[in-house]
TORFIDREN-398110 format. One record per residue (C-alpha): x, y, z. Coordinates in steps of 0.5 Angstrom, whole numbers, always signed. Layout:
BEGIN
       u       v       w
       X       Y       Z
...
end
This chain:
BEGIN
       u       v       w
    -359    -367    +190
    -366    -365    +192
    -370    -359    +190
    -371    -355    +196
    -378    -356    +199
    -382    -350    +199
    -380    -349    +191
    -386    -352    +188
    -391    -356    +194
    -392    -362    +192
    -399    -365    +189
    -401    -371    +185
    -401    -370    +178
    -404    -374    +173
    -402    -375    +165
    -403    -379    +159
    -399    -381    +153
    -400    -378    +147
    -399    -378    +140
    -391    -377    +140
    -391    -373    +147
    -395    -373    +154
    -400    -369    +157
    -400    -367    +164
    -405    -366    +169
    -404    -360    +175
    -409    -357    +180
    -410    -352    +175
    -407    -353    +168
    -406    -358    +163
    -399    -358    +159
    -398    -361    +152
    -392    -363    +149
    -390    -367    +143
    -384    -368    +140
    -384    -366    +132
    -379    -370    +126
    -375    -363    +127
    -374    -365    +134
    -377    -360    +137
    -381    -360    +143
    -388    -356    +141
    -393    -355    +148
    -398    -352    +149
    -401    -350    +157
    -410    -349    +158
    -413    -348    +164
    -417    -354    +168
    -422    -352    +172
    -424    -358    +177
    -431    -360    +177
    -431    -361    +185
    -429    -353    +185
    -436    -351    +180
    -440    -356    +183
    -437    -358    +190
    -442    -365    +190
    -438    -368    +184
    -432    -367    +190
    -436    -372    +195
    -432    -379    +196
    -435    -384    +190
    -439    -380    +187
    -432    -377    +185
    -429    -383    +182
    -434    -383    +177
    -433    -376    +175
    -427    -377    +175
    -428    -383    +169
    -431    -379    +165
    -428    -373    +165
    -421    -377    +163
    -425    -381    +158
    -427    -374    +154
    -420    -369    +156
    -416    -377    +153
    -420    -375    +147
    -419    -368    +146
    -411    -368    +148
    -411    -374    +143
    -413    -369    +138
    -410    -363    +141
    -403    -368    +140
    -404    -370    +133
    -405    -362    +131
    -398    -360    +135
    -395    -364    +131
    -397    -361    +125
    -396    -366    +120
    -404    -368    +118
    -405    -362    +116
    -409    -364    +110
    -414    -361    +105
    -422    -364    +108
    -425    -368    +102
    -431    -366     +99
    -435    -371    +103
    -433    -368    +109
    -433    -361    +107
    -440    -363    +105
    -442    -366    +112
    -438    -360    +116
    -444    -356    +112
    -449    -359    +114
    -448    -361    +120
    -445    -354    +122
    -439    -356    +126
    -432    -356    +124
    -429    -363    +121
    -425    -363    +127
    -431    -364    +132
    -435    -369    +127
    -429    -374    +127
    -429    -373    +135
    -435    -375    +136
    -435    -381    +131
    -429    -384    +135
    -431    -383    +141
    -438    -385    +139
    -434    -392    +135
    -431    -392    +142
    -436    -392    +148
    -440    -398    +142
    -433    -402    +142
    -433    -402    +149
    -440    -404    +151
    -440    -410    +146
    -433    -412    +148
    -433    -410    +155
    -441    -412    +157
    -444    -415    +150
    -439    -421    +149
    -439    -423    +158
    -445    -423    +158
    -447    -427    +152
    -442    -432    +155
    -445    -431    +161
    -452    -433    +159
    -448    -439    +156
    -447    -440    +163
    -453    -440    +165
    -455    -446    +161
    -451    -450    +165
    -452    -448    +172
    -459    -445    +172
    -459    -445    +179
    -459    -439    +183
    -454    -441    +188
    -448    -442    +182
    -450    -435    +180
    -443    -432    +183
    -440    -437    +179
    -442    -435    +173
    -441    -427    +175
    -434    -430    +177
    -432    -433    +170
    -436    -427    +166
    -432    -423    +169
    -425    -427    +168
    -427    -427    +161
    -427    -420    +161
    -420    -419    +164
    -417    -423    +158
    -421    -419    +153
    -418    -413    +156
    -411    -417    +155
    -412    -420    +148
    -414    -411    +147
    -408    -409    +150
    -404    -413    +147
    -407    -413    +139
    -406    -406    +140
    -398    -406    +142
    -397    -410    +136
    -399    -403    +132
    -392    -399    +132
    -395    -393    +132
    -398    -395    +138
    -392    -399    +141
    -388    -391    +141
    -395    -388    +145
    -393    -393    +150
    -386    -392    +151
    -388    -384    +153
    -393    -387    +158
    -387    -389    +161
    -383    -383    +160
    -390    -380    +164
    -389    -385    +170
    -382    -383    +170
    -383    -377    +170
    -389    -377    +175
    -384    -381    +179
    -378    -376    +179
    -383    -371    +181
    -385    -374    +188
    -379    -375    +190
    -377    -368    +189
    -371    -368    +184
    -370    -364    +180
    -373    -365    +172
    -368    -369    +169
    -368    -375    +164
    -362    -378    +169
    -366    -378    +174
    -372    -380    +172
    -370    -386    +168
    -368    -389    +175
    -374    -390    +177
    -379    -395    +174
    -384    -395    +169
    -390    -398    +173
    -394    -393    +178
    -399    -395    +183
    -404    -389    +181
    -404    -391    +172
    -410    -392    +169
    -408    -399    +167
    -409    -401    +174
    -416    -397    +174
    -419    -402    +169
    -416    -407    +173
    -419    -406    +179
    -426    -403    +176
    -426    -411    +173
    -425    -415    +179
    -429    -410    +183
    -435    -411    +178
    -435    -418    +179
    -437    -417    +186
    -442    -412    +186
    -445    -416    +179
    -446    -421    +185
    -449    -418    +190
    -454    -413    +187
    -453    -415    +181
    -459    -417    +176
    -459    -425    +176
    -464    -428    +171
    -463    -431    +165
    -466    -425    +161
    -460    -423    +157
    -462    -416    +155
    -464    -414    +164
    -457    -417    +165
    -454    -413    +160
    -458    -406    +162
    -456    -408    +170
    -449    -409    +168
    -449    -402    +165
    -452    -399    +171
    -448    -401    +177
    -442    -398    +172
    -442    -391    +175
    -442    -395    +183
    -437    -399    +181
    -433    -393    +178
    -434    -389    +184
    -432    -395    +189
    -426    -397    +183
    -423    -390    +184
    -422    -390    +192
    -420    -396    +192
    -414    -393    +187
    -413    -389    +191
    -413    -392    +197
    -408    -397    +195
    -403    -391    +192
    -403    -387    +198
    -401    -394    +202
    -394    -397    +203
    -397    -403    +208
    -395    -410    +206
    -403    -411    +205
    -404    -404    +200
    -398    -408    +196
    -401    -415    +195
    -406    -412    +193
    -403    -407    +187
    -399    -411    +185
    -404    -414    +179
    -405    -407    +178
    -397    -406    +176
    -396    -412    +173
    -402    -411    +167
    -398    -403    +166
    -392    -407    +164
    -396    -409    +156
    -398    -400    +157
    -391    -398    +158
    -384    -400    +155
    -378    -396    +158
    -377    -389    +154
    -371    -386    +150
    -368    -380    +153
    -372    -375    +147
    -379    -378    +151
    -377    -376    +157
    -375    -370    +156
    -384    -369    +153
    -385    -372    +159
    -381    -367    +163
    -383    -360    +159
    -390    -363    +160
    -389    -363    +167
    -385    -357    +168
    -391    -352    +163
    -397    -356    +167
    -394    -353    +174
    -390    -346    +173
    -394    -343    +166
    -391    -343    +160
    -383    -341    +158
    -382    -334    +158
    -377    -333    +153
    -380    -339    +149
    -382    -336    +141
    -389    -338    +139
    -393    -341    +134
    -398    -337    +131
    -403    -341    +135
    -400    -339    +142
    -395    -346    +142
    -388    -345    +145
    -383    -348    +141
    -377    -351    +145
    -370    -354    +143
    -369    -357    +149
    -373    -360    +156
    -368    -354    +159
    -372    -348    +156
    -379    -351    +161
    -374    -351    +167
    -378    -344    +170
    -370    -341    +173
    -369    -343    +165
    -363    -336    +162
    -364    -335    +155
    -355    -336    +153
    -356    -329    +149
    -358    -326    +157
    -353    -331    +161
    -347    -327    +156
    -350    -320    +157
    -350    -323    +165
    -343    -326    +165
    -340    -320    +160
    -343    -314    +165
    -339    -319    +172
    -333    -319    +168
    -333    -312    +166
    -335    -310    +174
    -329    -315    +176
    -325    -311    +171
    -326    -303    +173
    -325    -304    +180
    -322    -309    +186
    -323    -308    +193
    -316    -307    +197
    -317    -309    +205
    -316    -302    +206
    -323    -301    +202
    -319    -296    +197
    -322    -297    +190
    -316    -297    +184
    -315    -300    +177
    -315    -307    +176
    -310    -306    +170
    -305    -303    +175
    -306    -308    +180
    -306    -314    +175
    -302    -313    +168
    -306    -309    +163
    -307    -316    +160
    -312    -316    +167
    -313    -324    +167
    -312    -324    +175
    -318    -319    +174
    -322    -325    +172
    -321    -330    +178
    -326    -327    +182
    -332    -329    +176
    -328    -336    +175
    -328    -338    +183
    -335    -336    +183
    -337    -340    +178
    -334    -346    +180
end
């Protein structure tokens, strides 16, 4: 069954698995939810404002796509910490080291180990992702000195950097921890998937649908490696200075994020047999990111998605620091009636039913008289209502 069309306009939105939970993106909020040992669902909602809508250049065609990168580098991080902290259970007492560093820093020991993993990582990137290529690629060099055999060094460089990101993805996945974090980026795609076909949010409906989505950024990575092979080529430093090579590489990054993000998008929103052929690389590297979820996951999934879109539950209880907690994925659902309210509501039906009936005639009587005084016809009207 559809939901109805104008209930919720569909938009595009975005996500990420997290520590034992998922993040989703809405136009105007991200939603956080995370699965604790006592099997509750803790969320939290915060408003996202778009870069495009403070500044509208960051909006324009390729320029976007590099604001998109980095922006998701930098909330990927932050939602990341913000799902460890929701599960509640790193709550540990800093060590003197840390609290002396916290004091002459002046930043909470939080920030500084943010900073210093995300600083580990750009590090990690640059020496897998650029240093290591490019180093094989002044290897290369050796070989074909010659300038006209530079596409097929840019070529081979380039396909070593896919192997580097499989052979990374893979060592990653061999971590347990790590293993989960891709079971609930399935769950996101499901979940993305029941969305967009206009279902209503339910683990049923959403495990039907696949674990790989054209819109991932697994298939981002993919698309910014093959398309830095072409433009490394054509506009690319071609010497045998490995220092220029490298700095040239790390400059045209921003351009091939821009032209990788259209091109993402392009591919997303084309169902074409060209459009296909030319995603399904991009699919087929999702499946060493994604494993099919189990229910439980799912329904983060579903509670992200349905905080992300509507606000966060009404009746829910909240933690001291503004966190809804949830029993169930149902709770998220905005049409969500607490049980205590669904009774007063069935009680107050069942005692209207039982005061009075109407009669053809439009005269009022006691349904007691009518019925019996143990007044069970009384309630039929309230059981054929509900059925």
């Amino acid at each position: 069954m559809k939901k109805e069309k104008d209930s919720c306009p569909r938009v595009d939105i975005g996500g990420q698995a997290v520590m034992e939970g998922v993040m989703m993106k809405a136009p105007d909020a991200i939603a956080i939810a995370v699965r604790r040992p006592d099997h509750t669902i803790v969320v939290r909602r915060d408003t996202y404002v778009s870069p495009s809508k403070k500044h509208k250049w960051m909006g324009w065609p390729f320029v976007r796509g590099t604001v998109s990168f980095l922006t998701m580098l930098s909330m990927g991080m932050r939602t990341l910490q913000q799902s460890t902290d929701m599960l509640g259970i790193l709550d540990e007492e800093p060590t003197r080291f840390e609290k002396w560093l916290s004091r002459k820093l002046g930043k909470g020991i939080d920030k500084i180990v943010m900073g210093t993993a995300i600083v580990l990582a750009v590090v990690l990137s640059v020496g897998l992702f650029f240093v290591l290529p490019e180093m094989f690629a002044k290897l290369l060099k050796g070989f074909w000195p010659d300038a006209s055999m530079s596409w097929l060094v840019n070529l081979l460089s380039g396909i070593l950097r896919i192997l580097i990101l499989i052979a990374y993805i893979l060592f990653c996945a061999a971590v347990p921890d790590v293993r989960r974090t891709f079971e609930y980026h399935g769950a996101e795609h499901k979940t993305v998937y029941c969305h967009e076909h206009e279902l209503p949010l339910t683990p049923e409906n959403a495990q039907q649908f696949s674990t790989l989505h054209p819109r991932c950024g697994t298939s981002f990575l993919l698309i910014v490696f093959v398309i830095s092979i072409v433009l490394f080529t054509l506009v690319g430093y071609q010497g045998n200075e490995f220092v220029w090579r490298l700095l040239s590489r790390l400059a045209l990054l921003p351009i091939v994020a821009g032209v990788s993000f259209e091109a993402l998008k392009g591919l997303a929103h084309s169902e074409t047999r060209l459009a296909r052929t030319l995603r399904w690389p991009g699919l087929q590297m999702q499946r060493l990111t994604t494993r099919p979820p189990t229910d439980e996951m799912v329904e983060c999934a579903i509670v992200a998605m349905n905080v992300a879109l509507h606000g966060m539950p009404a009746h829910a209880k909240l933690t001291p620091e503004g966190w809804a907690v949830l029993h169930g994925y149902a709770e998220s659902d905005p049409a969500y009636t607490p049980p205590a309210q669904a009774d007063e509501t069935k009680g107050a039906d069942a005692a209207e039913n039982a005061r009075t009936t109407v009669p053809e005639d439009g005269a009022q009587v006691d349904s007691a008289e009518e019925t019996g005084a143990d007044g069970r016809d009384a309630a039929q009207p309230l059981s054929a209502m509900m059925d």
